[in-house]
C-alpha positions as a Markdown table, in Angstrom:
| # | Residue | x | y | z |
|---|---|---|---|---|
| 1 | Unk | -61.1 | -47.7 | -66.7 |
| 2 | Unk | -61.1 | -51.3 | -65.2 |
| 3 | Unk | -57.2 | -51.5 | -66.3 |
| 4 | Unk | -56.3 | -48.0 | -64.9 |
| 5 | Unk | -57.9 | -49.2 | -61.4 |
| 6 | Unk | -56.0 | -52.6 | -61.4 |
| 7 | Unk | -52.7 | -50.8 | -62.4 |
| 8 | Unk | -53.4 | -48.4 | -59.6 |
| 9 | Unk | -54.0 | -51.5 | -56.6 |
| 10 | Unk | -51.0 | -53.0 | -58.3 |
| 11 | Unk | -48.4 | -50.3 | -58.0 |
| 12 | Unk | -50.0 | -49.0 | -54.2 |
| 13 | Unk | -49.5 | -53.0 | -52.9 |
| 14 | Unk | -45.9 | -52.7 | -54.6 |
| 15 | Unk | -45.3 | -49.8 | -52.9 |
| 16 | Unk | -46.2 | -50.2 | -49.9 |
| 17 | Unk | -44.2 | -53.7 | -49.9 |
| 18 | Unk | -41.4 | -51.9 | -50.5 |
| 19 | Unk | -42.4 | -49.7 | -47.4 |
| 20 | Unk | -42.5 | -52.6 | -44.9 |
| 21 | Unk | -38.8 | -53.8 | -46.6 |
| 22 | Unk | -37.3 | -50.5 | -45.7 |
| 23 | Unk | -38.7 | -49.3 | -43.1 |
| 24 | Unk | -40.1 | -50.5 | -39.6 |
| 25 | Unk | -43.1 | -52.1 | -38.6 |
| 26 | Unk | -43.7 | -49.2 | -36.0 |
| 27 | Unk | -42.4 | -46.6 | -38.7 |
| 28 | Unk | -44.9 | -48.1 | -41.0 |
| 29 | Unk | -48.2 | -48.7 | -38.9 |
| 30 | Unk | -47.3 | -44.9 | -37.6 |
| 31 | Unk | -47.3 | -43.5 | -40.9 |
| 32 | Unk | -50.9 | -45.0 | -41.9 |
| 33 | Unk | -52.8 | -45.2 | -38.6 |
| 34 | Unk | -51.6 | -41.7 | -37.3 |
| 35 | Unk | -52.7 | -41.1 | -33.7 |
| 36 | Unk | -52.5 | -37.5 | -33.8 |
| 37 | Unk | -54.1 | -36.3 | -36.5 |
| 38 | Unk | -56.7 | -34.1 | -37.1 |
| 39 | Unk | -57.8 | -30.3 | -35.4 |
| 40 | Unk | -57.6 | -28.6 | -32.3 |
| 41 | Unk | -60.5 | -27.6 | -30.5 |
| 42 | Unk | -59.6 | -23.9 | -29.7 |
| 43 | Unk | -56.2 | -23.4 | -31.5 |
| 44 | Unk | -54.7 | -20.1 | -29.6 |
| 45 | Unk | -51.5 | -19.8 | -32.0 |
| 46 | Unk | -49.3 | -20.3 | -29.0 |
């Protein structure tokens, strides 16, 4: 299982290299630090 988990860090730190090539930092630091996530209060529907 050791191997699996190192294959899996490997391939997320490749890919999210290849995030920050392509696409901006603000893009970037947006996509996984979100600011306005999560649930309303009182959602209404409206």
């Amino acid at each position: 299982m050791a191997d699996f988990d190192a294959l899996t860090m490997e391939l997320e730190e490749k890919i999210r290299r290849e995030e920050w090539r392509i696409y901006s930092r603000r893009v970037c630091e947006g996509a996984y630090n979100p600011k306005n996530a999560g649930e309303l209060d009182n959602p209404d529907g409206k």
